[in-house]
N, C-alpha and C positions, 0 to 999 in steps of 0.2 A: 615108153618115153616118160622120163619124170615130166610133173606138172612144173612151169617156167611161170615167172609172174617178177614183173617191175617193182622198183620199190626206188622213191626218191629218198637221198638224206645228205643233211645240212650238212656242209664241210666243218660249220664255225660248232656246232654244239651236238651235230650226230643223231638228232631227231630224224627218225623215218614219217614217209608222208605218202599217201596212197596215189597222189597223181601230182603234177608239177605247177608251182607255184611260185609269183615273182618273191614272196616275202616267209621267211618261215615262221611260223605259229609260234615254235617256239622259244626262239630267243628276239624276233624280229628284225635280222640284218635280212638282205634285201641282196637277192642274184647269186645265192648261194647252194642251192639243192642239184643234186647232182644224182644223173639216171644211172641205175646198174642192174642188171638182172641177175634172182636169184635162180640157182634150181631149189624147190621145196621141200625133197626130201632128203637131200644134201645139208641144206641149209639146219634145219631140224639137228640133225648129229652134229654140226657146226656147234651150235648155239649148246646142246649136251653137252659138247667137250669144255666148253669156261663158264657153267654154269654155277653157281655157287665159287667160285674161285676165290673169294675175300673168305671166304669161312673152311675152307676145305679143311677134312679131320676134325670138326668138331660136330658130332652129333646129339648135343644133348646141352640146355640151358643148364648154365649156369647165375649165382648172384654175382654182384660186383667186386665183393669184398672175398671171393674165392678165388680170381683171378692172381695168377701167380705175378709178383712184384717183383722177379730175381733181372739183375742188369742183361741187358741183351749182349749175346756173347760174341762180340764184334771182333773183326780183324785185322790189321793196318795192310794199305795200299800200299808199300813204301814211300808213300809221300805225305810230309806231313801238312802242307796245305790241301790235299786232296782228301785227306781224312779229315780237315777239319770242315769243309765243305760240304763231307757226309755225316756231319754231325758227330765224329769222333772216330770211324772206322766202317767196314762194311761192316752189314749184317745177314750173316743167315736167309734166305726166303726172299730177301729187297730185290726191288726194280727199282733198276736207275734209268732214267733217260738223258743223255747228254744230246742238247742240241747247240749249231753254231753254225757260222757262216761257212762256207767252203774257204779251206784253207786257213781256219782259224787254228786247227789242231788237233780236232777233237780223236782220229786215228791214231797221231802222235803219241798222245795224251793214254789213250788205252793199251795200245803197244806197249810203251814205257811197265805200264803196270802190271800187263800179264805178264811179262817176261819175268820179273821181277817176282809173278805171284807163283809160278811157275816153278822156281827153284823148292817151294814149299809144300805147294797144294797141283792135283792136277786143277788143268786149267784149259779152256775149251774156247777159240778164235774163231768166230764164222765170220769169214769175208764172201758179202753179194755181189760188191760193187765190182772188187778189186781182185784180181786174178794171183792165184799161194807167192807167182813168180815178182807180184809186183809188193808185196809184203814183206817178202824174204827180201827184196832187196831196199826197203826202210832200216831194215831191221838192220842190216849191214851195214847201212850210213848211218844208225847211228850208234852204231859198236853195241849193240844190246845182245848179250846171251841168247841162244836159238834152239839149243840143246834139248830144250824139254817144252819147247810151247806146241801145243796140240793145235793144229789149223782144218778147217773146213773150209771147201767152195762149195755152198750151197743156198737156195732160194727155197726149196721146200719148205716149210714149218713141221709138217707131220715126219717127214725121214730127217730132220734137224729132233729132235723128239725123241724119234726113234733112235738114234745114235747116242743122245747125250742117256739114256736110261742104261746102255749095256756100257759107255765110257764111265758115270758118274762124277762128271764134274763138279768141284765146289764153283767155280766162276764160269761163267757163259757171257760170250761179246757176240752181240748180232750189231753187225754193220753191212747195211743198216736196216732199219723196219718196214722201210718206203719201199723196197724191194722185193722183201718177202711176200708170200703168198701160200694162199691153202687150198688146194684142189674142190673142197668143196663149197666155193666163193668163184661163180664164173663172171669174174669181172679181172681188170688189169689191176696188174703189180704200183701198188702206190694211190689206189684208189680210196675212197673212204672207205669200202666196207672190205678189202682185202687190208688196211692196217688196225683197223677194230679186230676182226677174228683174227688175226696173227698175233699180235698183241694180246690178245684176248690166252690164246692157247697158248703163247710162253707163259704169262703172268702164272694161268695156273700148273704147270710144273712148275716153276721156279717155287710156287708156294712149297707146294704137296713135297717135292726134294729139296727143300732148304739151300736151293742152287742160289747163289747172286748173280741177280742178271742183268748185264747193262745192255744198253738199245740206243744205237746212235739214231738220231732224228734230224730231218733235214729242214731248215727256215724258210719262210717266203722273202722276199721284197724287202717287206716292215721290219720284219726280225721275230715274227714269232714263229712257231715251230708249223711245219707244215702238217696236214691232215685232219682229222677228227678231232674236235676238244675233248671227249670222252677219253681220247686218250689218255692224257693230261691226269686225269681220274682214277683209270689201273693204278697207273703206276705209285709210288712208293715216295720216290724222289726226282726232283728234275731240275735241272743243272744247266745255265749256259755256259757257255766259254766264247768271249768276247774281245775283242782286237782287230784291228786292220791288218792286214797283210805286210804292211809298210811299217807295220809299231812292234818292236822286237818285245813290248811286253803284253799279256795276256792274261785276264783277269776271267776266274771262274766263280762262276756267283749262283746261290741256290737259290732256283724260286719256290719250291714246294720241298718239302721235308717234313716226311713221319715221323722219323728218329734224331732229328734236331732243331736247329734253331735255321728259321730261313733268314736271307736275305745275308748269311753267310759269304766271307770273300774270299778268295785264293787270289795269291798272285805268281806268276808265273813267267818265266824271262826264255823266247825262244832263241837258242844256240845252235852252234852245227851240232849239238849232239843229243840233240830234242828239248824238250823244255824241262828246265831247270826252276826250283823252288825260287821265291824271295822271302826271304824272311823275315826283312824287314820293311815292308811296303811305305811305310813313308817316308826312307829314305830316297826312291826313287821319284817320288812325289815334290820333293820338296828341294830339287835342284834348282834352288835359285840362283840369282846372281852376285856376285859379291859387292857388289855399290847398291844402293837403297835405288829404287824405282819407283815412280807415282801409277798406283791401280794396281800394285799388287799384297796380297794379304793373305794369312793363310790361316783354315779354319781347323776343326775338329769333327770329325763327321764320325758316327759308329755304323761300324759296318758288324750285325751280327750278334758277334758276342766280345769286338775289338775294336777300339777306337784306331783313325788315320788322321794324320795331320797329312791335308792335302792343300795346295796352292790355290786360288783362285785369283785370275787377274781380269781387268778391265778397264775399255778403250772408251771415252767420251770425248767426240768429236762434234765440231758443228756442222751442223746439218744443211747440205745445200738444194736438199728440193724440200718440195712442200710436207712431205711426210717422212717425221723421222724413224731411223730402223731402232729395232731391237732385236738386237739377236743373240738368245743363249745358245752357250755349246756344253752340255753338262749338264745344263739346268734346266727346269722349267722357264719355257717362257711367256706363260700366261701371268705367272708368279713376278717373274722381273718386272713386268707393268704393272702388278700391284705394288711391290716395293715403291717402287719410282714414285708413285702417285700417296704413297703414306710419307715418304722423304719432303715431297712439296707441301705436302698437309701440314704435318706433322715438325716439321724440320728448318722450312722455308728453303728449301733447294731446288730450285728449277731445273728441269734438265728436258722443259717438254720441245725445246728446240734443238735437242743434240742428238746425234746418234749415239744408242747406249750398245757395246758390244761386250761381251760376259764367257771368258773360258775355264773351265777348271783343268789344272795343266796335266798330263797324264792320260790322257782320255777318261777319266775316271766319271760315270753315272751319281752324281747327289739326290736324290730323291726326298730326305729329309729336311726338315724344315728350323736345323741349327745353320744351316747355313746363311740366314737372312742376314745376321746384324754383318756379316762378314761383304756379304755381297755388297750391304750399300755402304759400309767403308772404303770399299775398293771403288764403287763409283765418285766416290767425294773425293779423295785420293786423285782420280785419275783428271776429275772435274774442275778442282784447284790447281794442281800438277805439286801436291806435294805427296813424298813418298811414307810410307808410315814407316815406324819402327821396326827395324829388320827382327828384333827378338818380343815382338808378340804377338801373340793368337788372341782371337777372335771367334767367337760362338755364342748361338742365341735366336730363337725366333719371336719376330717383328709381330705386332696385332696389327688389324686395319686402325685400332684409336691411337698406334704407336708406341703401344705399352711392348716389353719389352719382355717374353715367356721364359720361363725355367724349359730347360731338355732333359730326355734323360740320361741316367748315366753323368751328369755333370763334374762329379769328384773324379772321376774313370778319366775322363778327357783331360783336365787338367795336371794330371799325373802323368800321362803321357806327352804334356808339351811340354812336363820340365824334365822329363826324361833326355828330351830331345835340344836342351838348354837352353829353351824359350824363358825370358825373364819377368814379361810383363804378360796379362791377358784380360779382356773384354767380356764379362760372361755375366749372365741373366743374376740379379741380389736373390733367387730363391736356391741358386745354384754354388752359392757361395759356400767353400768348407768351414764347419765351426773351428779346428783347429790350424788351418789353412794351409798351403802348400808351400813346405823348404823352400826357399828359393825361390821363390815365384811371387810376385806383387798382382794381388788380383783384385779388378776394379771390379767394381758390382756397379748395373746398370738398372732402373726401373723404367727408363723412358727412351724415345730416340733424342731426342733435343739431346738429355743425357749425354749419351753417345758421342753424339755429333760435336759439343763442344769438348769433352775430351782427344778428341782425334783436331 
């Protein structure tokens, strides 16, 4: 009988810990360590099989300046929002991990591509979840080529391994990794330490055969990806794909990226015949209405390596209890009380008696901080009931003394609202172009007072 021995470890960051503790050591979340048994001398071969896996094939130091500089020899996904999300194309050796809510797409989404990648390159489908009969019949509803995609039903990782060595695939789909499992890991399927060694033993094939390997991943609750953070760490690149069920369009956004630029977007429109590019994303962003309206405005945001004119509107009502709401949808809302409170400083605008409500239309996540001067236009907007100019944009982030920052990218943004035959626009005086924009009348701003008495 092999020797057996417990090992606790953190779901949030994948520390092991010799006995069970309310708080882990090492990242300090609290009710997170989770018991499994290993066997020892299983385990051992385990930990040999993805040891060195970041370095694999190279035996021997090199300097820096010997390292080969040639473009990495990437390949198009047929989709050109999908390749821009991977920083311009697959590559060679990459993990990808796509996670997303159930039902966001993310099957849709890889179906679509192998099939596609399939006509070119072999191409290798491992479904855990979903049974060949239930695949084969996506793939019919959505008229996609069948002809040449290679399918597996398998949970193994070692005979998943074993097969992909005597097929040679260029692409490998494991859907999904929460499933898989490794004989020498005696714990369940989807556990912390059966998605580390699973994970662990694709990544290093896909190095060692220059396979691309995606890995679909499944979210908790919150939205972020379920299992081990160390995960997160293997991998290469990791990708959500984001939407409601109810919203026919579907935004795929990179949060990690080795081989490009993160916080990259895709957008994407689901059809009965899977989902379809957009290629113009602020088109669909930017369905206003045709009569002017008080609270709504529309900013500049860059997503990436590309600017979006997105809508942002907002409701200021008076408040009938004692405490008024604020609520963003899009936004930070720890951020809208500070605006609020730099507009009263700063502006003379009270608003500590109204309800302030803040959506950005699209479903679309802002995260950056061009969106301020926009935000408290559309509060003041909504707050007098007058509508602003249906042909200007609006970009700029707010200080707590009210000063008025440069963003990046400013000439990029501005170019893009008179693309779209914006006339007039609102932007930071550091961000003002020396020869200025055809068409376009652009205020410079240094202050909010500024601002405010312009609007």
């Amino acid at each position: 009988m092999a020797k057996r021995k417990v090992a606790y470890v953190c779901s949030d960051c994948g520390a092991d810990h010799s006995k069970w503790q309310g708080q882990c050591s090492a990242c300090g979340q609290w009710n997170t360590l989770q018991e499994f048994t290993v066997s020892a001398s299983k385990s051992a071969s385990v930990r040999e099989g993805y040891a060195g896996s970041a370095g694999a094939g190279f035996n021997k130091i090199v300097k820096l300046n010997e390292v080969s500089l040639d473009a990495l020899p990437r390949f198009s996904s047929g989709m050109a929002e999908f390749d821009r999300v991977l920083g311009g194309g697959l590559v060679p050796g990459s993990v990808n991990l796509i996670g997303g809510h159930p039902g966001a797409g993310k099957s849709t989404l890889l179906l679509q591509t192998m099939c596609y990648l399939a006509e070119h390159m072999p191409v290798l489908y491992i479904t855990g979840e979903e049974s060949l009969q239930q695949v084969a019949l996506r793939a019919q509803r959505l008229n996609l080529p069948t002809d040449k995609l290679q399918m597996l039903a398998e949970t193994d990782v070692e005979q998943i391994i074993s097969i992909a060595k005597n097929h040679q695939p260029k692409v490998i789909v494991i859907d999904s990794i929460q499933v898989m499992h490794t004989p020498g890991v005696e714990s369940a399927p989807g556990s912390v330490s059966q998605v580390r060694e699973s994970a662990a033993f694709l990544t290093r094939f896909a190095k060692q055969s220059n396979t691309v390997l995606f890995l679909v991943g499944h979210v908790t609750k919150d939205g972020s990806l379920a299992g081990p953070k160390v995960l997160e760490h293997m991998i290469d690149c990791s990708i959500m794909l984001e939407g409601d069920s109810d919203n026919r369009f579907r935004t795929l956004r990179g949060i990690k990226n080795r081989f490009g630029a993160v916080n990259e977007l895709g957008v994407f429109a689901m059809m009965e015949t899977g989902l379809k590019e957009v290629k113009n994303p602020s088109s669909i962003f930017l369905s206003r209405s045709e009569q002017p309206v008080s609270g709504s405005s529309v900013m500049v945001v860059w997503e990436g390596t590309r600017p979006i004119l997105v809508e942002i509107q907002a409701l200021v009502d008076e408040s009938h209890f004692g405490h008024p709401k604020r609520v963003a949808v899009g936004l930070d809302q720890n951020r809208l009380s500070m605006l609020l409170a730099v507009m009263h400083r700063h502006g003379g605008i009270h608003c500590g008696d109204q309800d302030v409500y803040i959506n950005v239309v699209g479903g679309v996540r802002v995260s950056e901080t061009s969106a301020d001067l926009a935000l408290l236009m559309s509060v003041l907007s909504s707050f007098r009931d007058h509508p602003l100019p249906q042909d200007m944009v609006i970009f700029g982030e707010v200080g707590l003394s009210g000063e008025i920052r440069p963003v990046p990218s400013g000439q990029e943004r501005l170019k893009e609202a008179a693309k779209h035959g914006f006339k007039r626009a609102i932007a930071p005086k550091a961000n003002l172009p020396k020869g200025g924009i055809e068409g376009m009348q652009v205020i410079a701003v240094e202050h909010i007072s500024q601002a405010l008495e312009i609007i």
